[in-house]
Every structure is written in C-alpha cells, then in structure tokens.
N, CA, C and O atoms as CSV, one atom per row, in Angstrom:
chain,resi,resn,atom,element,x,y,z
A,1,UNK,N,N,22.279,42.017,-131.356
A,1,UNK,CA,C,21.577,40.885,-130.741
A,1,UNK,C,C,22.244,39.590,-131.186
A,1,UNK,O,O,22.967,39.537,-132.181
A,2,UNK,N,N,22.037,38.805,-130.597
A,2,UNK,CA,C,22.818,37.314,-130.407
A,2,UNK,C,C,21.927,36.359,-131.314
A,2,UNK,O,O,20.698,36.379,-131.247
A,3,UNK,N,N,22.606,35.556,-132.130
A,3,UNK,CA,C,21.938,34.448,-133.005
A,3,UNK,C,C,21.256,34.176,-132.302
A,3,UNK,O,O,20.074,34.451,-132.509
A,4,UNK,N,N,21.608,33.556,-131.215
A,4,UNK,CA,C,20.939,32.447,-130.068
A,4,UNK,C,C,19.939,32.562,-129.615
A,4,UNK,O,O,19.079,31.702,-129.425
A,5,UNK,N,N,19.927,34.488,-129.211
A,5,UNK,CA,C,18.744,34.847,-128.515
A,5,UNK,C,C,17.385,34.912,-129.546
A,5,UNK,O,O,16.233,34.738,-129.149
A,6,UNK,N,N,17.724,35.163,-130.777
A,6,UNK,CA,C,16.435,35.167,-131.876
A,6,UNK,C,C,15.783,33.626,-131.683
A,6,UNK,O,O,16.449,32.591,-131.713
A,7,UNK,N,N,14.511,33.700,-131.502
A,7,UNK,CA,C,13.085,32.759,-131.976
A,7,UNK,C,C,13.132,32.461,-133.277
A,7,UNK,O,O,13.221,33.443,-134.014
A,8,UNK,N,N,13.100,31.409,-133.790
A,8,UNK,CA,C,12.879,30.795,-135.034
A,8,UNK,C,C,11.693,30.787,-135.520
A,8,UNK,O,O,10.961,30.063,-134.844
A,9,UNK,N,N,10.864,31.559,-136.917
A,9,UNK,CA,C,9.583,31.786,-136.960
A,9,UNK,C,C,8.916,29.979,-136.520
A,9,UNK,O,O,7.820,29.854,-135.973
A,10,UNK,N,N,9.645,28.966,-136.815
A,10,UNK,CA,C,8.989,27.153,-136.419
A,10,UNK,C,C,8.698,27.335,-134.710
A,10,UNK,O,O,7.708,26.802,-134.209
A,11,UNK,N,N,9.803,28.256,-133.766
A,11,UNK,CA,C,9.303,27.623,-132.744
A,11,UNK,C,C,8.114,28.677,-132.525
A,11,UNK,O,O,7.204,28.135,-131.899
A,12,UNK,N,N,7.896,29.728,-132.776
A,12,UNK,CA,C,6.732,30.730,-132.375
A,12,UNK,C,C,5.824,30.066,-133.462
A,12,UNK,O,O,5.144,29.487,-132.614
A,13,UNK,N,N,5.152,29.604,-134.841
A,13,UNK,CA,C,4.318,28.813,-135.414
A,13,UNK,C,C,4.004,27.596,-134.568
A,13,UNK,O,O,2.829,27.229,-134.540
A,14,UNK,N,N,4.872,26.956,-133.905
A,14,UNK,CA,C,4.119,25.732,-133.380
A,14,UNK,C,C,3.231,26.025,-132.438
A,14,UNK,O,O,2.171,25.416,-132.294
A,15,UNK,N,N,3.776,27.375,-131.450
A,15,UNK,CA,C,2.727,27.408,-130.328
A,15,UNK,C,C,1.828,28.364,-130.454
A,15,UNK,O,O,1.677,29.256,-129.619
A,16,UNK,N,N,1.005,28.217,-131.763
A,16,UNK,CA,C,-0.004,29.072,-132.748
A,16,UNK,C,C,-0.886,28.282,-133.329
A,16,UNK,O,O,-0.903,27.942,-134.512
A,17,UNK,N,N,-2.110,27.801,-131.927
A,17,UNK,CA,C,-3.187,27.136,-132.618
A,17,UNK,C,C,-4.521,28.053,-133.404
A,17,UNK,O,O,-4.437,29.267,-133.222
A,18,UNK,N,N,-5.692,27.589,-134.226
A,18,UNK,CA,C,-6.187,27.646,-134.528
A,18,UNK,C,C,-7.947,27.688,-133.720
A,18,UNK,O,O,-8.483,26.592,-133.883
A,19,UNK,N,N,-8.428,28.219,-133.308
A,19,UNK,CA,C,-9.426,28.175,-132.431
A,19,UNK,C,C,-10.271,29.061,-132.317
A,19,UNK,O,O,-9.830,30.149,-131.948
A,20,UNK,N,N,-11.764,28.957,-132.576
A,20,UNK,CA,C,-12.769,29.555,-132.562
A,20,UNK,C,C,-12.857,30.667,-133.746
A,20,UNK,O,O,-13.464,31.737,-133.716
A,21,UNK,N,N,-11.905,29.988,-135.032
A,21,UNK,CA,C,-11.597,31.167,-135.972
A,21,UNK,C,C,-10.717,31.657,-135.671
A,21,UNK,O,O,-10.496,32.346,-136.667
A,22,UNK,N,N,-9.829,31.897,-134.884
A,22,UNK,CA,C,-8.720,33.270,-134.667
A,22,UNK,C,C,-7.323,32.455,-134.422
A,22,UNK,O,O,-7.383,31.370,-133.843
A,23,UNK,N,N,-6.352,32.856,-134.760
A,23,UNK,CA,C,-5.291,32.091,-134.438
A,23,UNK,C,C,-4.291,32.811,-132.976
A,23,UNK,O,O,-3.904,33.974,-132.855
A,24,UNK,N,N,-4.120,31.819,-132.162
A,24,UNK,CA,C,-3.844,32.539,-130.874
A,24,UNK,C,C,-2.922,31.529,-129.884
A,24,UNK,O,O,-2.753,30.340,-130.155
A,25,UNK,N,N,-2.505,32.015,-129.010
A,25,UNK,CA,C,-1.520,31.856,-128.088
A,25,UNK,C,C,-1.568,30.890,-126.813
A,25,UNK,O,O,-1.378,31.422,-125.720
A,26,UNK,N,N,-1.739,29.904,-126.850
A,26,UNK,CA,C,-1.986,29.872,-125.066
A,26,UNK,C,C,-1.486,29.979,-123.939
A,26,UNK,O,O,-0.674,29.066,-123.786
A,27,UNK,N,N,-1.575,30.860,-122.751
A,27,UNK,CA,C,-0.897,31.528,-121.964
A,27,UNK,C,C,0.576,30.618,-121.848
A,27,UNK,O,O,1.618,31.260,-121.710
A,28,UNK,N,N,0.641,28.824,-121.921
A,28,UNK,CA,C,1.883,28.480,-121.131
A,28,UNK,C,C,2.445,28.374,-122.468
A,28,UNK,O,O,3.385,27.588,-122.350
A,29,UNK,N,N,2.331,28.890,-124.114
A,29,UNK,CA,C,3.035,28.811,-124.739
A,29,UNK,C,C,3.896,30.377,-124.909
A,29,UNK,O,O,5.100,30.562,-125.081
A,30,UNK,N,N,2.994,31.183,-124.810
A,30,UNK,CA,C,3.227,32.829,-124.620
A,30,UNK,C,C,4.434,32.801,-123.542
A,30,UNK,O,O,5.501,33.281,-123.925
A,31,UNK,N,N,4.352,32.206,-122.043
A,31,UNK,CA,C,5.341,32.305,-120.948
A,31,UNK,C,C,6.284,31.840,-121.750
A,31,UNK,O,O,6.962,32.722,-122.278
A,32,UNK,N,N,6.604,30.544,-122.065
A,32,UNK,CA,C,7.648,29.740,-122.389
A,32,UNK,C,C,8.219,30.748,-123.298
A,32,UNK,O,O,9.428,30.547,-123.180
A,33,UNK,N,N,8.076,31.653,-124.084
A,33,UNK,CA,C,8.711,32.428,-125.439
A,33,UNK,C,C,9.027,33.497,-124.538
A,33,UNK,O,O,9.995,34.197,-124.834
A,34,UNK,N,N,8.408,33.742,-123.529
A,34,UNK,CA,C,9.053,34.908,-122.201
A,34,UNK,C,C,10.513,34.774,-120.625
A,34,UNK,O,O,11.206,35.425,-119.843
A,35,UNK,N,N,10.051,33.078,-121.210
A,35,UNK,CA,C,11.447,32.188,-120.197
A,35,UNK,C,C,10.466,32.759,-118.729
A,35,UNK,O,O,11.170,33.211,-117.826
A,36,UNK,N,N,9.270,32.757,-118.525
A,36,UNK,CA,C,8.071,32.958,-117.422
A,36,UNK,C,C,8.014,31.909,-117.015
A,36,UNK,O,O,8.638,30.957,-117.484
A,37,UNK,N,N,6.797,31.844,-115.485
A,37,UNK,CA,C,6.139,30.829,-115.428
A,37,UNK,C,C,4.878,30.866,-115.515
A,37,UNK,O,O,4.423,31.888,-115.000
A,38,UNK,N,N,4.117,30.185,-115.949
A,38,UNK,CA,C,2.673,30.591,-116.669
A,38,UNK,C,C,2.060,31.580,-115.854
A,38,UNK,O,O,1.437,32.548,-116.289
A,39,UNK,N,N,2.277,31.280,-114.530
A,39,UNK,CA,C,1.120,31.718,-113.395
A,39,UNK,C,C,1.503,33.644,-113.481
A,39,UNK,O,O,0.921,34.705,-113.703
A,40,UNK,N,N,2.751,33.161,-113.161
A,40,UNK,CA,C,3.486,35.008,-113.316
A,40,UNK,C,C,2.874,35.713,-114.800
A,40,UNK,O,O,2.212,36.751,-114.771
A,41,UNK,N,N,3.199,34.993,-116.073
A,41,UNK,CA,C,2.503,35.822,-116.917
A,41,UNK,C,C,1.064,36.064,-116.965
A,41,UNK,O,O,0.677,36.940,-117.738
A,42,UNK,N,N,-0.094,35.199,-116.010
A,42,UNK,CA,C,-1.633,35.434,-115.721
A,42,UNK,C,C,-1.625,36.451,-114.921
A,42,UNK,O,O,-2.473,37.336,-115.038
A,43,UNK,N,N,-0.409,36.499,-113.726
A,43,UNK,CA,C,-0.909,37.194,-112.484
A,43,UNK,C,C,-0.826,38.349,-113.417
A,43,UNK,O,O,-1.888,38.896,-113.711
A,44,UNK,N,N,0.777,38.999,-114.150
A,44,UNK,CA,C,0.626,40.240,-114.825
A,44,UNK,C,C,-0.792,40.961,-115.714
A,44,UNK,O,O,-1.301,42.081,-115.750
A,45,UNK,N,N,-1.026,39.843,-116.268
A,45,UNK,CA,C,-2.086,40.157,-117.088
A,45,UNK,C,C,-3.219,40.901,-116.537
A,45,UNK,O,O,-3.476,42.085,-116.755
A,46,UNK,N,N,-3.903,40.040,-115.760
A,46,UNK,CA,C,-4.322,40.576,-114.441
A,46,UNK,C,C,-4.504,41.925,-113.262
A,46,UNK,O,O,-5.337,42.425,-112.506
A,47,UNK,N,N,-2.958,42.095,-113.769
A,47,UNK,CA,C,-2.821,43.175,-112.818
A,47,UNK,C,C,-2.569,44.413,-113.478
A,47,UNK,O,O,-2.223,45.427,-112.873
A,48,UNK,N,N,-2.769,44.331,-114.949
A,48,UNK,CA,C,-2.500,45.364,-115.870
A,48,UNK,C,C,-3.778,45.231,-117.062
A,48,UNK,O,O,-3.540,45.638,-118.199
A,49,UNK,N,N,-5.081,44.665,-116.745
A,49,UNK,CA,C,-5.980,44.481,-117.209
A,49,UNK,C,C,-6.040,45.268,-118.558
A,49,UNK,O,O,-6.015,44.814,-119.702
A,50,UNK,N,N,-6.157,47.056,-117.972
A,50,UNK,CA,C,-6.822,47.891,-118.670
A,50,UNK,C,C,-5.571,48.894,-119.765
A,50,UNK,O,O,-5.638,50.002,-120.296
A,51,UNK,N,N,-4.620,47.926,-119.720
A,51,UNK,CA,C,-3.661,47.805,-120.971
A,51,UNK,C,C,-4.002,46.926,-122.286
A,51,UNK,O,O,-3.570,47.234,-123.397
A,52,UNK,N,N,-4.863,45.740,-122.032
A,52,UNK,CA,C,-5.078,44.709,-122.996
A,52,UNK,C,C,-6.768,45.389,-123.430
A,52,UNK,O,O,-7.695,45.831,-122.750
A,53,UNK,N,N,-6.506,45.150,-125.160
A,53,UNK,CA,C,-7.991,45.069,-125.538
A,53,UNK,C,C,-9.042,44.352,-124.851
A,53,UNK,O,O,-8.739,43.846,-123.770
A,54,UNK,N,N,-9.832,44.261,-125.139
A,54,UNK,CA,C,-11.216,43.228,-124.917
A,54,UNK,C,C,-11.261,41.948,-124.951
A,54,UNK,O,O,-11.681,41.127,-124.136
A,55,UNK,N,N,-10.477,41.782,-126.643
A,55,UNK,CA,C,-10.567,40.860,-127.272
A,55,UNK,C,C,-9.336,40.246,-127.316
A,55,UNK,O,O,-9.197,39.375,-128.174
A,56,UNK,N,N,-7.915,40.633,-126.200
A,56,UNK,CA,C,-7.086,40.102,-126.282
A,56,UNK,C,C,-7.109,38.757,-125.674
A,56,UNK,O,O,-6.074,38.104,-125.815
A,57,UNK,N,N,-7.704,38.423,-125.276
A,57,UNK,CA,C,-7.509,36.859,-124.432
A,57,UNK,C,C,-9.249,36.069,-124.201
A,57,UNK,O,O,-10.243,36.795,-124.233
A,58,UNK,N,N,-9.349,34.816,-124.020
A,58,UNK,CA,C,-10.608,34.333,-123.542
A,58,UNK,C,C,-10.282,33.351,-123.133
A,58,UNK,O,O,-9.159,32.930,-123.410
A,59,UNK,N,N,-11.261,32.538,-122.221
A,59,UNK,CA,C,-10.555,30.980,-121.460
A,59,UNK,C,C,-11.189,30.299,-122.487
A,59,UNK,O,O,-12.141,30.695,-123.160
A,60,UNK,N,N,-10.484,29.048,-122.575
A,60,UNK,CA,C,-11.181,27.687,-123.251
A,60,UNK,C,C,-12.107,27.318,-122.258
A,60,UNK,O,O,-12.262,27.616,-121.073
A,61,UNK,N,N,-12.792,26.449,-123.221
A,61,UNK,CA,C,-13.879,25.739,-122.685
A,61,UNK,C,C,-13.033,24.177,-122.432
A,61,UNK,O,O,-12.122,23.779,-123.158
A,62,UNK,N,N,-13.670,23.320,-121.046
A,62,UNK,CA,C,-13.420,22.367,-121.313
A,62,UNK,C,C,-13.040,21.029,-122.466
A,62,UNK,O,O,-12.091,20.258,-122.326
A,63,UNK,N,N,-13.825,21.008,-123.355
A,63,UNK,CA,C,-13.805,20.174,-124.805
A,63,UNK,C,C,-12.730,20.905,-125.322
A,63,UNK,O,O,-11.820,20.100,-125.517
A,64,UNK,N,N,-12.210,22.615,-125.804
A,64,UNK,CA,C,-11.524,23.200,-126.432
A,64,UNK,C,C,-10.237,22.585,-125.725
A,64,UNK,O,O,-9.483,21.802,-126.304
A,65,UNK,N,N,-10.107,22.908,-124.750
A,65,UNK,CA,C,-8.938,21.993,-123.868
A,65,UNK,C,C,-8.397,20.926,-124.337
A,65,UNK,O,O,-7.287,20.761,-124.842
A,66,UNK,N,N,-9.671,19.847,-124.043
A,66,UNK,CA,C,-9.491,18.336,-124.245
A,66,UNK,C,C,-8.840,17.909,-125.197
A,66,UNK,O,O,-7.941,17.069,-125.173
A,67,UNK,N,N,-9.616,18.928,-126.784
A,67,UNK,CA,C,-9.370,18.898,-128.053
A,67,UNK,C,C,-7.518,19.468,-128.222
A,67,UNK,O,O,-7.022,18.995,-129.245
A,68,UNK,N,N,-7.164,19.786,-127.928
A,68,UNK,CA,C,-6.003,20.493,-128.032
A,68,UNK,C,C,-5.279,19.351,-127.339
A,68,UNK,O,O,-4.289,19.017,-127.990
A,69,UNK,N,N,-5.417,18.794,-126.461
A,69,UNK,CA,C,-4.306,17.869,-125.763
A,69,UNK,C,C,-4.703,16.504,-126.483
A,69,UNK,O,O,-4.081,15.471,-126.236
C-alpha cells in the first residue's frame, strides 16, 4: 500500500465528534474518508439496512446540528 493512500489517525480524529455520549461519525465525514458523495453513502446504507446493527446510526436533532456547526 502507498504512503499516500494511508489516513492519518488527525484526519479520521477530527471527523470524530462527541454526541449524546458516544463518539461517532457524521455521514458527510464517513463519505469524505470513502472519496463518496454523502447521498450515495445514505442511499447504500439504506439499501443494505439489515447488515447494520440497530445502534449503528441515528439522525440529529435540529439543536444537535446547530450545535455542531
């Protein structure tokens, strides 16, 4: 494998917030580390539901949003 192609543990930590207790991903930071576009990594998700736990994903709430930007 190629220097280049390795992730630096800084750039996968930055897009690793803190929220509701659990530390987690948000879908357009997950795409971006996939070279995706957000929508394509939702539609997959989506369409392969009953591959993901329960507890793999939840939407923000408006304020959780707000708070983050």
């Amino acid at each position: 494998m190629n220097d280049q192609s390795l992730l630096s543990e800084e750039t996968i930590s930055n897009k690793i917030y803190f929220i509701r207790n659990q530390k987690v991903m948000l879908d357009f930071g997950l795409a971006s580390l996939y070279e995706v576009e957000t929508r394509r990594l939702n539609e997959q998700v989506k369409r392969n539901i009953s591959r993901f736990p329960s507890d793999f994903m939840f939407q923000l709430t408006e304020i959780e949003l707000e708070n983050l930007m």
